[in-house]
N, C-alpha and C positions, 0 to 999 in steps of 0.2 A: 399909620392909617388904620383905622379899626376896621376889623371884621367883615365883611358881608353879613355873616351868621349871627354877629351881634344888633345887626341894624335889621337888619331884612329876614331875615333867617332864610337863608340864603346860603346854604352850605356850597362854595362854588372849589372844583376837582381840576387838576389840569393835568395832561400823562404827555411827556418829551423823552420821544429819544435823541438828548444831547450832543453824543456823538464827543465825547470827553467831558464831564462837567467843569472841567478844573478851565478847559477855555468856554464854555457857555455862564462860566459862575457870574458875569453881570448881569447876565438874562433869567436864570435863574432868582437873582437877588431879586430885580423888581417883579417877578413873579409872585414869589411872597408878603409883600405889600398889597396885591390883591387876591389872590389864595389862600384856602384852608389847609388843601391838605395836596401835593405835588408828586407824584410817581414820575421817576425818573429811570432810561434804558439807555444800554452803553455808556455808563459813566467813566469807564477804564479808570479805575481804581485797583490800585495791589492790595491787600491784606492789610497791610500797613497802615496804608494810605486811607478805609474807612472815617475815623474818629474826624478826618479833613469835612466831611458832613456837619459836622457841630458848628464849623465853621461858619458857614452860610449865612446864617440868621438866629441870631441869639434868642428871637422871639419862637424861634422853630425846635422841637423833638426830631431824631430821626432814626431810623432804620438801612444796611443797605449789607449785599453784597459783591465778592469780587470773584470774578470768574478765573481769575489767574492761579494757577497752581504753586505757587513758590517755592513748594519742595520740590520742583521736578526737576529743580538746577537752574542754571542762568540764562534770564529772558532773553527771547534772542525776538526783536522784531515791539513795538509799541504792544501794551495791554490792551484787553480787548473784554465785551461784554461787561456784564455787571448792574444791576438792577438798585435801587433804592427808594425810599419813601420820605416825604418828609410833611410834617404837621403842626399844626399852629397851636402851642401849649396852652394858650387861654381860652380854647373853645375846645379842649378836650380834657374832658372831667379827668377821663384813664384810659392809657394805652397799655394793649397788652400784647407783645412780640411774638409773631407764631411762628414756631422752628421749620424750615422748612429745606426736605433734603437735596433739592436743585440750588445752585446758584443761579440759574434764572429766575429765578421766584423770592420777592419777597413779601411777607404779611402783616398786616396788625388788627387787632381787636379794638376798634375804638368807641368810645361809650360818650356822645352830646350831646347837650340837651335831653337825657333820660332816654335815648335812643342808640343801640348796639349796630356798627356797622364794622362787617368785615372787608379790608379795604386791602388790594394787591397789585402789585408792579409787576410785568411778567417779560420778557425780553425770551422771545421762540427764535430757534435755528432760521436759517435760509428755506424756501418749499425748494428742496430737491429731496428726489428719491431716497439719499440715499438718508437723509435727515428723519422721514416718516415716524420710524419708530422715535426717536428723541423725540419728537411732536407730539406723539401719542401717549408716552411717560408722561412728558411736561401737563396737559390735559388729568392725567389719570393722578398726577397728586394734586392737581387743583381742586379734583373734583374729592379726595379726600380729605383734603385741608375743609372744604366746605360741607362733607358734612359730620366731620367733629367737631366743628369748632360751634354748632347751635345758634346760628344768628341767622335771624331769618331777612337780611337785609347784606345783599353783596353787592360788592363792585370791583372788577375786575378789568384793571387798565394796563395797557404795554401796546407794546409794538410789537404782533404775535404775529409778524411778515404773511398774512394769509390775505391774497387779493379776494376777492369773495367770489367770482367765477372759477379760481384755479382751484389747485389740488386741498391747497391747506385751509383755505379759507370753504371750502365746501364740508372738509372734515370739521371746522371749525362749528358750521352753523347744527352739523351735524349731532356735536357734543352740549350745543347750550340746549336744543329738541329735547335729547335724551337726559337734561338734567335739569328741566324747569329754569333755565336762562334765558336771556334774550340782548344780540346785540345791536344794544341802545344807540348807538350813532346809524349804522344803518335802518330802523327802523324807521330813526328821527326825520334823518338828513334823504334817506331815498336810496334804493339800490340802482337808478340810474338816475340820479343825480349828476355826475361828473364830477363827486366828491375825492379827493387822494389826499394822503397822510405824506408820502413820498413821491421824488422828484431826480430822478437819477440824475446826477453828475457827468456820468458819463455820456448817454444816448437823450437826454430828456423826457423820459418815458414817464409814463405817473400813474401809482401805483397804490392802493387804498390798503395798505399794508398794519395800522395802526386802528385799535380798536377797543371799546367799551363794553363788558358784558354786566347786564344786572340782573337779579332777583326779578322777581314780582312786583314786590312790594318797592323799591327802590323802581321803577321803569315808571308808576303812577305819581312817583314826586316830581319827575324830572321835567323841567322849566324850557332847562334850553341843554345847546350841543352845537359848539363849532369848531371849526377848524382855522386856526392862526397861518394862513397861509404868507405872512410876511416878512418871516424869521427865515435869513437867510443862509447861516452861520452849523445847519447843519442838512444835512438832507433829507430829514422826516421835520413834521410840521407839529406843532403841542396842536391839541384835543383838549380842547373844555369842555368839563360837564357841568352845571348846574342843578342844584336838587331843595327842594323846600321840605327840610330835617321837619315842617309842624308834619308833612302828610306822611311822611317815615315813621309805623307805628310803632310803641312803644311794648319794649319787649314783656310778653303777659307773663306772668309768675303762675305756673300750675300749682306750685305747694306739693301737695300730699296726692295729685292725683295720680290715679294707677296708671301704670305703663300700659298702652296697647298693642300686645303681645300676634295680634292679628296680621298676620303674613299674606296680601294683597298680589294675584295672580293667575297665570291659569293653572288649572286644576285639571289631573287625568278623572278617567269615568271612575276608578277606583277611589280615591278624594272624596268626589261629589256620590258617592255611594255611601259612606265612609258620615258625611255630615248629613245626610237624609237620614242614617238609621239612630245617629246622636242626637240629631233635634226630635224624631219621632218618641224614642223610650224615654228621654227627657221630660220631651211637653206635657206627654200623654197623662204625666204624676201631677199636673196640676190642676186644680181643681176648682171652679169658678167661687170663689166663695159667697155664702149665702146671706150677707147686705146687700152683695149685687141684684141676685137675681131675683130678689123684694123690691129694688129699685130702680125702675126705667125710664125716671125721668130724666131728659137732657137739662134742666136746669137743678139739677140735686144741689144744694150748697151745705149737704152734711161734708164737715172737713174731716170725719172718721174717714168716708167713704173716697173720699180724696186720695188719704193715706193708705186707705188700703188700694185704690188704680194705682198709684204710685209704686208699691210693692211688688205688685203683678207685674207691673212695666218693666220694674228692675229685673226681677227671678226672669222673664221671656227672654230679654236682651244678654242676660248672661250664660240662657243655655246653647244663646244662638252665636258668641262668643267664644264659649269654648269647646262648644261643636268645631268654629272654624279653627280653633288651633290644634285642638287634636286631630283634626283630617287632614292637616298639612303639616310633612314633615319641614325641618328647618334647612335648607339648604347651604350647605359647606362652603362657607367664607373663601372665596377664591385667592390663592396664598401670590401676593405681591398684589392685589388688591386689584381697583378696576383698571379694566383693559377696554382704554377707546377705541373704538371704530374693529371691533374683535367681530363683530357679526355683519361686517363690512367687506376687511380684507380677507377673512383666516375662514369664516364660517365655512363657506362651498368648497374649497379644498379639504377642510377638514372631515367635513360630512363622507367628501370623496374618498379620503385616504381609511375613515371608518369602517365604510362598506367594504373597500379592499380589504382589509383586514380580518373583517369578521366572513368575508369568502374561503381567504387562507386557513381560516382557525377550522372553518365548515368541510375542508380539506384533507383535515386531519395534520397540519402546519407540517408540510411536506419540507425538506431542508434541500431537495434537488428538484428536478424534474419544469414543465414550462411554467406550472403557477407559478414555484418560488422563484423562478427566474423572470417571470414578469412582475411578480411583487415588490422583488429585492431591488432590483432594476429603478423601479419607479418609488420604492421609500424604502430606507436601509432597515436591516433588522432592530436596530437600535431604535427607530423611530416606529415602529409598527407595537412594540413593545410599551411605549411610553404611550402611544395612542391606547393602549387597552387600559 
C-alpha cells in the first residue's frame, strides 16, 4: 500500500506503548502499511534482541533501545522498558540516528520532502515521588537533544505516564511553556474531553498517560490526532498524529550570515548603565552626512542617497549590537546542563538556605555557640560550603 505522504502528503505518526512488541508484532505489522513513521514503548527487548526490529517490515528503517542491563548478571523476572522508532525508507530521503544517553529515549533526524523533522519515542518512569528526579533528567536531555540538534520542526511521542492534572503531567506542561512546545493532543482533542491513552487492568481506571509534544511550526500542519481506543492487547491505546509535510517549512540555509551573539534578558541597573554610555560615545561619532541634509524630500529616487540610508542604518544597528553584548556578561553554562522544574522545586529552599548562610558568614562562621548549632542543625557544613 503506498504512502499517505506519497498521495496526499499527508505524513501520518502513530506512538504505542506495546507492552512487548514481539507479542503486538501483527499489530504492529499492519500499522506499517498505513504509517510513516511508528514510535514504539515497552518493547522489552534485551541487547540482543534489538536487530529483531529489521524484522518487522522490510519496507521500514529502525532505531531502538533496551532498558535491560545484561551485564548486571542473570535476568531474574521478564524485560522490561525499552523504546524504539521505526520509518518508511521510501519517504525518507535521510535519516540520521541521535545518540542519546537514556535508554528511555530514542531519536532521529529525518529530512522529507526538503523538510528536517526531529522525531523521538520517549517511555517516562511511573509519577511517584520517588521517580521526580529521573522525570526531570529524562526532560532535561530532551530538551538538550533539541537544541543541538538545529531543527526547527519536533515531535515528541511516548508514553511519558503524566496524567495532566497530577504531578507529572503538570511538570510536563510546565517544561513544553518554558521551551516553546506545546502538547499537541491535548490542545487538539480538549483537556476535558474524557480523552485516555490508558485503561488499568486491574481497577479500570483511565488515565491520559500517553502524549504528543511539537514545535510551532509542526502544531500549524497538524490535520488530525486520535486516539485508537480498540486495541485490546495492551493497556495503553496508539496515538495518531497527522501532519501536512507542504505546511512544514522548509529548513532556510543562512550561508555566511553572522551569528547573533546577543544574549536576550533581564538586565541589572549596572547593564543598562553600562549600554546607555556605549550607545551614547558611540552614536555621538556619527555624523549626518551632507547628501542628506540637501535632501528632504520623501520621494528622493537618487539610489546614491539610498546607499548611503542604508550605511547609516547598518553603522546604528551595529553600535546598538555591540553596546548590548558588551553590557552583558556571558553567563556560565550550568555543568550537567538544564535542570527542569529547578525554579519549581529547589528555588525557595535554596534562596532560604542562601540567606542562612550568608547570616553565618556575617557571624564571623562561628564553629560553636547557637548560630552554628541552628545552622548546622538545619544544613550540614558540607552543604553550606557548596552553597557559597
Amino acid at each position: 500500500m503506498p504512502s499517505t505522504l506519497q498521495c496526499d502528503n499527508i505524513c501520518r505518526l502513530l506512538s504505542f506503548n506495546c507492552k512487548s512488541i514481539k507479542r503486538s508484532v501483527d499489530f504492529i505489522k499492519a500499522c506499517c502499511e498505513t504509517c510513516d513513521i511508528i514510535a514504539l514503548q515497552e518493547t522489552w527487548l534485551l541487547p540482543h534482541d534489538l536487530p529483531y526490529l529489521g524484522s518487522i517490515h522490510e519496507g521500514f528503517g529502525h532505531a531502538g533501545t533496551s532498558a535491560v542491563d545484561t551485564a548486571a548478571g542473570i535476568l531474574r523476572g521478564r524485560p522490561h522498558g525499552g523504546v524504539a522508532l521505526l520509518w518508511r525508507k521510501d519517504i525518507c530521503q535521510s535519516v540520521s540516528i541521535i545518540e542519546c544517553d537514556s535508554p528511555r529515549l530514542v531519536c532521529i533526524k529525518v529530512t522529507t520532502g526538503g523538510r528536517q523533522l526531529l522525531i523521538m519515542s520517549v517511555y517516562m518512569p511511573v509519577d511517584i515521588s520517588e521517580n521526580l528526579l529521573e522525570f526531570t533528567q529524562c526532560l532535561g536531555e530532551i530538551c538538550a537533544i533539541v537544541e543541538t540538534a538545529d531543527v526547527e520542526s519536533v515531535i515528541i511521542l511516548g508514553d511519558f505516564n503524566a496524567h495532566p492534572s497530577e504531578n507529572f503531567g503538570k511538570e510536563l506542561l510546565d517544561f513544553c511553556l518554558e521551551n516553546g512546545l506545546t502538547c499537541a493532543d491535548i490542545v487538539r482533542l480538549g483537556l476535558h474531553s474524557d480523552s485516555y491513552t490508558y485503561l488499568s487492568e486491574a481497577h479500570g481506571s483511565r488515565r491520559w498517560l500517553d502524549h504528543c509534544l511539537v514545535s510551532e511550526l509542526v502544531l500549524k500542519s497538524i490535520v488530525d490526532i486520535k486516539i485508537n481506543n480498540e486495541v485490546y492487547w495492551s493497556d495503553h491505546f496508539p496515538m495518531v498524529l497527522e501532519i501536512n509535510i507542504n505546511i512544514v517549512r522548509c529548513k532556510v540555509n543562512l550561508g555566511n550570515r553572522p551569528r547573533n551573539y546577543v544574549i536576550w534578558g533581564e538586565r541589572s541597573s549596572e547593564q543598562v548603565g553600562e549600554y546607555h554610555d556605549t550607545c551614547n560615545n558611540r552614536l555621538r561619532d556619527i555624523d549626518l552626512p551632507e547628501e542628506l541634509k540637501k535632501c528632504c524630500g520623501r520621494n528622493c529616487d537618487n539610489v546614491g542617497h539610498h546607499m548611503i540610508i542604508n550605511h547609516l542604518y547598518s553603522r546604528i544597528v551595529g553600535i546598538l549590537v555591540e553596546a548590548s553584548v558588551l553590557s552583558c556578561k556571558k553567563s556560565v553554562k550550568r555543568k550537567g546542563g538544564y535542570i527542569t522544574g529547578w525554579n519549581k522545586h529547589v528555588s525557595a529552599v535554596h534562596r532560604e538556605a542562601r540567606l542562612k548562610f550568608l547570616e553565618w558568614v556575617a557571624s564571623g562562621k562561628p564553629r560553636s555557640g547557637s548560630i552554628y548549632q541552628a545552622f548546622s542543625y538545619q544544613f550540614p557544613m558540607v552543604q553550606l560550603t557548596m552553597i557559597w
